[in-house]
FIKOLZA-1660 file (N, C-alpha, C; in steps of 0.1 Angstrom, whole numbers, plus 5000, padded with zeros to 4 digits):
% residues 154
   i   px   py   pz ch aa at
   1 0933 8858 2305  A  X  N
   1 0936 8854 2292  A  X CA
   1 0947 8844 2292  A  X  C
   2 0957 8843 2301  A  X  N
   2 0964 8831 2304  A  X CA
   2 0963 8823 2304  A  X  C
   3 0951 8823 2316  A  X  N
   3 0950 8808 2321  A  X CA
   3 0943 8801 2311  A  X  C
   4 0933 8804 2301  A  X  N
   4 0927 8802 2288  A  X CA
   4 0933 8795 2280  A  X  C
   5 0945 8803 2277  A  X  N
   5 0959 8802 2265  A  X CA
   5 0960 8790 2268  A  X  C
   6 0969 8788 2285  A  X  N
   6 0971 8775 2295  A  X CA
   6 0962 8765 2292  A  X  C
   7 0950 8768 2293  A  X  N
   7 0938 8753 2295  A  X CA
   7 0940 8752 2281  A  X  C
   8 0938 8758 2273  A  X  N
   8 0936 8752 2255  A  X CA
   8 0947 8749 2250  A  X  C
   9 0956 8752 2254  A  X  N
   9 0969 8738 2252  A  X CA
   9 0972 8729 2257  A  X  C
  10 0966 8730 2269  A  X  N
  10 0969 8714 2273  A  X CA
  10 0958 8705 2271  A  X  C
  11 0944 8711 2268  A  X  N
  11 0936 8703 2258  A  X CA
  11 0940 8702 2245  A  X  C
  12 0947 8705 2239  A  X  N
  12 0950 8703 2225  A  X CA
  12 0964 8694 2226  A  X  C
  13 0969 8692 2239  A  X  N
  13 0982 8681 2238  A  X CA
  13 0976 8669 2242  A  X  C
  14 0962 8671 2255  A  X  N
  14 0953 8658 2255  A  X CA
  14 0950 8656 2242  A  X  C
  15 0944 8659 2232  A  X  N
  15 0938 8656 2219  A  X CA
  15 0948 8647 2212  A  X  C
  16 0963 8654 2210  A  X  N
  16 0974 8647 2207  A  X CA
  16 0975 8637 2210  A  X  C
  17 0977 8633 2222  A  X  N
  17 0977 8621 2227  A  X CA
  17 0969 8609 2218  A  X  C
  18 0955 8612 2225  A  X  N
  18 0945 8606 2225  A  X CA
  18 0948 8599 2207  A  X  C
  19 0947 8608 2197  A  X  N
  19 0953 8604 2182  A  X CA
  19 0965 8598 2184  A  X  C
  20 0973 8599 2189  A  X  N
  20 0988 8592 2188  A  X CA
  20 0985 8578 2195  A  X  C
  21 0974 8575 2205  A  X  N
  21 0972 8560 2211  A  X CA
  21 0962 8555 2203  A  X  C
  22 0952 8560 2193  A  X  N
  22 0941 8556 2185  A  X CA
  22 0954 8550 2173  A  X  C
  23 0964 8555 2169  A  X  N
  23 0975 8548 2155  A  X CA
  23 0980 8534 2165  A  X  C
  24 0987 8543 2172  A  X  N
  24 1003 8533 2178  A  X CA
  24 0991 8520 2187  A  X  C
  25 0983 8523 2193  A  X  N
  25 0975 8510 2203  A  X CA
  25 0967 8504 2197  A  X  C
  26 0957 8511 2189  A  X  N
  26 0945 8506 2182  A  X CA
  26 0945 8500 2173  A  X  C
  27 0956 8508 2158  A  X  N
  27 0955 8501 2143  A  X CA
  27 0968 8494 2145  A  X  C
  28 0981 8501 2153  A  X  N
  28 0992 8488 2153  A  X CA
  28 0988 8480 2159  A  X  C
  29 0986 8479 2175  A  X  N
  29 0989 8468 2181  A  X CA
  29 0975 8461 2178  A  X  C
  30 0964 8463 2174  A  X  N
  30 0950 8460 2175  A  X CA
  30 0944 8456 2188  A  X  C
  31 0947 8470 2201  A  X  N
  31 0940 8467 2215  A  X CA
  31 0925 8475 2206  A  X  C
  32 0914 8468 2206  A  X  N
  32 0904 8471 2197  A  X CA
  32 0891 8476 2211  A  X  C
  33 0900 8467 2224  A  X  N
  33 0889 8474 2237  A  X CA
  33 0897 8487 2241  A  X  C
  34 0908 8491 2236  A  X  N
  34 0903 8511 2238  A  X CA
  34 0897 8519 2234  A  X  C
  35 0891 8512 2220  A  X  N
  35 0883 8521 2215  A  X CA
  35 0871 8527 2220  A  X  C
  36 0864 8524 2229  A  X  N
  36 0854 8532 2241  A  X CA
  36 0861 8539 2252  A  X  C
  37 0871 8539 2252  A  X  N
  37 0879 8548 2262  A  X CA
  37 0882 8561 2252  A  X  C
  38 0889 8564 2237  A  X  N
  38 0892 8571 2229  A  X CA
  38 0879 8577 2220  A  X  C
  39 0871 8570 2219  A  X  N
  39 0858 8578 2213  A  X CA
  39 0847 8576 2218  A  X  C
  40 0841 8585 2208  A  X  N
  40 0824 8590 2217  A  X CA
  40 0822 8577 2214  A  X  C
  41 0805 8574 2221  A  X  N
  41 0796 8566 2213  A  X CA
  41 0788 8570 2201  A  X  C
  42 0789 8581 2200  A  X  N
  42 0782 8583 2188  A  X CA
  42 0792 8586 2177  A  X  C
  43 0805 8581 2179  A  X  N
  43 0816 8583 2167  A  X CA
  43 0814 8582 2152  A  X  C
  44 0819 8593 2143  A  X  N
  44 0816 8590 2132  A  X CA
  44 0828 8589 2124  A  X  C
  45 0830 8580 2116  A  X  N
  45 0838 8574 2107  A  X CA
  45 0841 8580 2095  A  X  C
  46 0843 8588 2085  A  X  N
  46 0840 8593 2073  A  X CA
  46 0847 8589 2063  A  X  C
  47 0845 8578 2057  A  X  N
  47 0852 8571 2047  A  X CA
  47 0847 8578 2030  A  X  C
  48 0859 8574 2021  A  X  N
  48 0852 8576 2011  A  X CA
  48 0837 8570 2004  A  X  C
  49 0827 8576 2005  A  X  N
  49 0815 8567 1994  A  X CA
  49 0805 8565 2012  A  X  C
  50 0807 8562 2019  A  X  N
  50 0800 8559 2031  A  X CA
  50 0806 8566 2046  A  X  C
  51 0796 8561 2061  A  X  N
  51 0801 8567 2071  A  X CA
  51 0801 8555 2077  A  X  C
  52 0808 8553 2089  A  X  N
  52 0805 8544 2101  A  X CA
  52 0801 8549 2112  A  X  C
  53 0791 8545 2121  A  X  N
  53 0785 8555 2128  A  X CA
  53 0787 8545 2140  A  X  C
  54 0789 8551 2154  A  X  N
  54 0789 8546 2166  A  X CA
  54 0798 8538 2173  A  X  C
  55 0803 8536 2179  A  X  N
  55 0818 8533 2188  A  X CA
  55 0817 8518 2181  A  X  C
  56 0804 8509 2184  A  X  N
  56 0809 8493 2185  A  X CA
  56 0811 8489 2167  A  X  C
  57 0801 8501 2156  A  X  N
  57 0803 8498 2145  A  X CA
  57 0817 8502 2141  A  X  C
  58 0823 8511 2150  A  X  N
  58 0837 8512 2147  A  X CA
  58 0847 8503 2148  A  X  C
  59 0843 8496 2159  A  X  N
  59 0850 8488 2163  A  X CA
  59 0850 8469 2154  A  X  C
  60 0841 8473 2150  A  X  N
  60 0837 8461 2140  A  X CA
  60 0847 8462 2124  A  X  C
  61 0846 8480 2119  A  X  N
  61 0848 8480 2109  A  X CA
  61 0868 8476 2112  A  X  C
  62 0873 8485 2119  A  X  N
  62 0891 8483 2120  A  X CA
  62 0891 8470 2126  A  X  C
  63 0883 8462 2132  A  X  N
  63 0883 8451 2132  A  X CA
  63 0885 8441 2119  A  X  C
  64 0877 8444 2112  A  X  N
  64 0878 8441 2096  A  X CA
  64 0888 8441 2088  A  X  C
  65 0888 8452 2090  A  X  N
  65 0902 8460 2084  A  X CA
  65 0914 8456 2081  A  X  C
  66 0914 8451 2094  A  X  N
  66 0929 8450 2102  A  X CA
  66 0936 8436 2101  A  X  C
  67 0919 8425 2098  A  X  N
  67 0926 8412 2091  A  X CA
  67 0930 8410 2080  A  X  C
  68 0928 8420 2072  A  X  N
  68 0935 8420 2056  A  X CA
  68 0947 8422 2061  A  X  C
  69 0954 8427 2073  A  X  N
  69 0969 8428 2071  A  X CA
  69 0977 8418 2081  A  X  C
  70 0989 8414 2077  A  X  N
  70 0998 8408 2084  A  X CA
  70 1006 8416 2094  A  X  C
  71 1006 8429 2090  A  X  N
  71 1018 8439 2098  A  X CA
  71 1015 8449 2095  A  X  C
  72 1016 8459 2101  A  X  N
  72 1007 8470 2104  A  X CA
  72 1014 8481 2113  A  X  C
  73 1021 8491 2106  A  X  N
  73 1030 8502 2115  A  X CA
  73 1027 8513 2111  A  X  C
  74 1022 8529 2118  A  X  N
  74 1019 8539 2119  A  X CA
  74 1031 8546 2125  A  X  C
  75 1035 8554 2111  A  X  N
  75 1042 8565 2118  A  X CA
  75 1038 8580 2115  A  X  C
  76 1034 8592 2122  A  X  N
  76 1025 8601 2126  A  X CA
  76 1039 8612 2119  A  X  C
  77 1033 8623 2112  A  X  N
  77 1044 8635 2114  A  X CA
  77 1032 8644 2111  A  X  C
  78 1036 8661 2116  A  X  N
  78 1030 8668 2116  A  X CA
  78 1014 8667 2120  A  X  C
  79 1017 8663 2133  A  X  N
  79 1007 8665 2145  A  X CA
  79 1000 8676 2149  A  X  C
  80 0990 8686 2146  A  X  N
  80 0991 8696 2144  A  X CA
  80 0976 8695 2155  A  X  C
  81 0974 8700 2161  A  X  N
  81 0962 8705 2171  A  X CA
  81 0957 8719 2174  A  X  C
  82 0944 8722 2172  A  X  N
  82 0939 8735 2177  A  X CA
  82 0924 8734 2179  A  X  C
  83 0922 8736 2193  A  X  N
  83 0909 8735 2197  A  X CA
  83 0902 8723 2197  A  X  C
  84 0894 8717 2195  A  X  N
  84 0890 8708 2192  A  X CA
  84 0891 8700 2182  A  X  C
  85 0904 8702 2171  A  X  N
  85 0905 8694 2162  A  X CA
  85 0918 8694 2160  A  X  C
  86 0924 8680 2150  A  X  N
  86 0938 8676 2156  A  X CA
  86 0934 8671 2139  A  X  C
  87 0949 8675 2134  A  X  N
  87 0954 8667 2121  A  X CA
  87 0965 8663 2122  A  X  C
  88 0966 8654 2114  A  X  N
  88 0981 8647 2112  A  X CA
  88 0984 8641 2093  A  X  C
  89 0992 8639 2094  A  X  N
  89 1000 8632 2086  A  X CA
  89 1005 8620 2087  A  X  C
  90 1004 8610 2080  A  X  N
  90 1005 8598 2085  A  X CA
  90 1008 8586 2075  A  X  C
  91 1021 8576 2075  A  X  N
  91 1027 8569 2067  A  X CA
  91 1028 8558 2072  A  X  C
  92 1012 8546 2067  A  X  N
  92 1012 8535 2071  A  X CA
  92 1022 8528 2062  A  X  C
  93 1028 8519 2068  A  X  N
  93 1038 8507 2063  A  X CA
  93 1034 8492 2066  A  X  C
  94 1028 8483 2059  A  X  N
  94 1019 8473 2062  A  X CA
  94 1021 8461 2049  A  X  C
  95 1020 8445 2057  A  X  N
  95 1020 8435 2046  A  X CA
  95 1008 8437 2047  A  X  C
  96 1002 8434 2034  A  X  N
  96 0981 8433 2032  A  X CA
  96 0985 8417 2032  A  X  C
  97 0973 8410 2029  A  X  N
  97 0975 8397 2026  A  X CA
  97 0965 8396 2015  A  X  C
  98 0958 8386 2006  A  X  N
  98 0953 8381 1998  A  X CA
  98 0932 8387 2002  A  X  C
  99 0926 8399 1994  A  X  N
  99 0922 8398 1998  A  X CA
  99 0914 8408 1988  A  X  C
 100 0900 8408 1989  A  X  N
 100 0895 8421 1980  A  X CA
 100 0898 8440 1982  A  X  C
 101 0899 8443 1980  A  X  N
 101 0909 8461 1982  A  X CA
 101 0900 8471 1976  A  X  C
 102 0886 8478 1982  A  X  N
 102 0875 8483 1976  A  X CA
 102 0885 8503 1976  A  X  C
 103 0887 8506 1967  A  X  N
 103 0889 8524 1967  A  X CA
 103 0877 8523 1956  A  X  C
 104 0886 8540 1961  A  X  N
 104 0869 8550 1953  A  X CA
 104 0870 8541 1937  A  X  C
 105 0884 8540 1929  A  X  N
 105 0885 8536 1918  A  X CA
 105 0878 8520 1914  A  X  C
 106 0876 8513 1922  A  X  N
 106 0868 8504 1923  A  X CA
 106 0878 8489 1928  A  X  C
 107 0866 8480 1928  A  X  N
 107 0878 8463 1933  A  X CA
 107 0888 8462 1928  A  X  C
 108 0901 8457 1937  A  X  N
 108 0909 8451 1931  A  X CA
 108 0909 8434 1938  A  X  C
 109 0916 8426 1939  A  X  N
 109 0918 8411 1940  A  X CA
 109 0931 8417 1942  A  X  C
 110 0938 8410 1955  A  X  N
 110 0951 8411 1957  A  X CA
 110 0952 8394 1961  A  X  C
 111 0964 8391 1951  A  X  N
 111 0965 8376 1951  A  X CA
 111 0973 8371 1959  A  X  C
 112 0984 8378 1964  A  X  N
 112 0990 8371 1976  A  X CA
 112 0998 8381 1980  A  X  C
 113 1005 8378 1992  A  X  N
 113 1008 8388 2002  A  X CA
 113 1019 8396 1995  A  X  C
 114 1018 8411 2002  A  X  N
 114 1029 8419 1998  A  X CA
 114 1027 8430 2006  A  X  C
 115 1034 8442 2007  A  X  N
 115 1039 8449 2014  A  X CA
 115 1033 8464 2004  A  X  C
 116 1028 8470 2015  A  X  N
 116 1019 8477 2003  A  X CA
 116 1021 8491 2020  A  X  C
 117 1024 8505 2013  A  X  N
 117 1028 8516 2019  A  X CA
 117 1020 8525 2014  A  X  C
 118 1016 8534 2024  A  X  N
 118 1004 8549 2019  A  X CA
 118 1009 8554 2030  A  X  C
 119 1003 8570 2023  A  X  N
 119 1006 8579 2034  A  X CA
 119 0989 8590 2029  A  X  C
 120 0985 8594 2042  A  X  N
 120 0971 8599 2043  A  X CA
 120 0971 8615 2052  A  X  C
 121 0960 8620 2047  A  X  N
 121 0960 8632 2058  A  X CA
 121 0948 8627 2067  A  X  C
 122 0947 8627 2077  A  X  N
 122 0934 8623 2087  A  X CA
 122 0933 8635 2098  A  X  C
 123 0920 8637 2096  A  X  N
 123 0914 8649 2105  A  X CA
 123 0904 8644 2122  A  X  C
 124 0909 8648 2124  A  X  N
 124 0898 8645 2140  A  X CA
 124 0890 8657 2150  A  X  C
 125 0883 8654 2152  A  X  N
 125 0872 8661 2163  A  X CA
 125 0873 8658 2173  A  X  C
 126 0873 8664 2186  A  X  N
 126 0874 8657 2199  A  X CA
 126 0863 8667 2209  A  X  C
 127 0862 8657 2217  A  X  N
 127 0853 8662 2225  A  X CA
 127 0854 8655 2236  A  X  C
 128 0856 8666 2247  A  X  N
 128 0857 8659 2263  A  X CA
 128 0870 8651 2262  A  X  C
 129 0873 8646 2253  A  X  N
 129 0888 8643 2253  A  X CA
 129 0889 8629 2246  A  X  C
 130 0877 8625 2239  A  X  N
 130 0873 8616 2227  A  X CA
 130 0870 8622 2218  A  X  C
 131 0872 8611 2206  A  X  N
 131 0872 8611 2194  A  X CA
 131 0857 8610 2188  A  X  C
 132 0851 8620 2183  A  X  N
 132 0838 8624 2175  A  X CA
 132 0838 8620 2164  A  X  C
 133 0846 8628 2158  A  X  N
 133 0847 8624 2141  A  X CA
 133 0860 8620 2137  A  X  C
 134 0862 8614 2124  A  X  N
 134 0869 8612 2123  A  X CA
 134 0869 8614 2102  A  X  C
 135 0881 8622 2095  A  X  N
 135 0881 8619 2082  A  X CA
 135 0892 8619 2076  A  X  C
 136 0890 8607 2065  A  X  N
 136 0912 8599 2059  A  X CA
 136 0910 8605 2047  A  X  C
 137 0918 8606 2043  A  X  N
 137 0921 8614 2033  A  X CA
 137 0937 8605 2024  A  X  C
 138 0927 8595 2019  A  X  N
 138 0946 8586 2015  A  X CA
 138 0948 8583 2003  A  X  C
 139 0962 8584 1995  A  X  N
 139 0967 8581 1985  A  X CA
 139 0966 8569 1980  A  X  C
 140 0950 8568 1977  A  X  N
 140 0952 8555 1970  A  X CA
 140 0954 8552 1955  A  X  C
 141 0956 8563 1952  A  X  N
 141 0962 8563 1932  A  X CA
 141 0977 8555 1938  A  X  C
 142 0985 8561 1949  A  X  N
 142 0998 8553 1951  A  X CA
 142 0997 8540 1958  A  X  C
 143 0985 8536 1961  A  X  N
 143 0985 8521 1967  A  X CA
 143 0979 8515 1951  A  X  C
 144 0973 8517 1944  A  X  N
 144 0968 8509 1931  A  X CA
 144 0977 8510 1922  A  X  C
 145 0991 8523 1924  A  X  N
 145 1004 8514 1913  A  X CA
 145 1009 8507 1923  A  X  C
 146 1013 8505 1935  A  X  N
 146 1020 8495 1944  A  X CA
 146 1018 8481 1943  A  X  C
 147 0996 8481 1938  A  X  N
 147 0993 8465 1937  A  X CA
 147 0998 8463 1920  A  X  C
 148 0999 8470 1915  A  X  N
 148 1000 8467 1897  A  X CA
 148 0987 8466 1892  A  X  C
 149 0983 8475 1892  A  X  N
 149 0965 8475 1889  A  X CA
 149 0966 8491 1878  A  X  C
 150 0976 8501 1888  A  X  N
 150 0979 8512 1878  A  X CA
 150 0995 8513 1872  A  X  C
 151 0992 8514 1861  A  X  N
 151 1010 8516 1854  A  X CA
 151 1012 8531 1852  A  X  C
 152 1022 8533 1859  A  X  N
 152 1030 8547 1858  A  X CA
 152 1038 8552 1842  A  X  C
 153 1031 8554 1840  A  X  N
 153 1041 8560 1826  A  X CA
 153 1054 8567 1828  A  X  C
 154 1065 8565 1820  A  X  N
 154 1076 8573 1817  A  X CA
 154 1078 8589 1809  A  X  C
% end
């Protein structure tokens, strides 16, 4: 029963990792060729309204993504792992630049650059020591009053 206890925590600190190099390598720095080292090929994406399915369409979509921003910083709290699945908590700090902004609530037009902050819950799946699934969970009612699209009442 030890050695069990033993193997399943240090798979679940591998797991850790693996999420802490998919923030800090992949969406900060945009090394976009780890992403077949960190996930399956058959990786799934779970966005609001759609999925992304498969390592290269992943790599296409945060490719995307990632040119709407100027700057782009991940900081991770409450890293939580068990078994094959790993949550976190997570407070992107990023300039967007000028660009269309699709949430569930619908388009916005962001006209020029600004500094725009969220914080998300994201869930992950791992397997063999990659990334399977993957689902965000983000505050974008507080990114649509940040662009001025929603007014905060008093």
């Amino acid at each position: 029963m030890e050695k069990s206890l033993s193997a399943s925590r240090a798979q679940e600190a591998r797991n850790k990792a693996v999420i802490e190099r998919y923030f800090h390598e992949v969406l900060d720095q945009k090394k976009f060729d780890l992403m077949p080292e960190l996930m399956a090929p058959g990786v799934v994406l779970h966005r609001p309204g759609f999925d992304v399915t498969g390592v290269d369409a992943a790599v296409q979509r945060l490719r995307a993504t990632r040119q709407d921003y100027t700057a782009f910083r991940s900081e991770l709290s409450g890293l939580m792992a068990e078994g094959d699945m790993v949550s976190v908590r997570i407070t992107h700090s990023t300039k967007v630049r000028p660009h269309t902004f699709r949430s569930r609530a619908g388009e916005v037009r962001i006209s020029k650059e600004q500094e725009l902050n969220w914080t998300a819950i994201v869930q992950f799946r791992l397997q063999g020591g990659k990334i399977v699934e993957e689902w965000v969970m983000r505050d974008e009612l507080g990114m649509l009053v940040q662009m001025g699209t929603v007014a905060v009442g008093k």
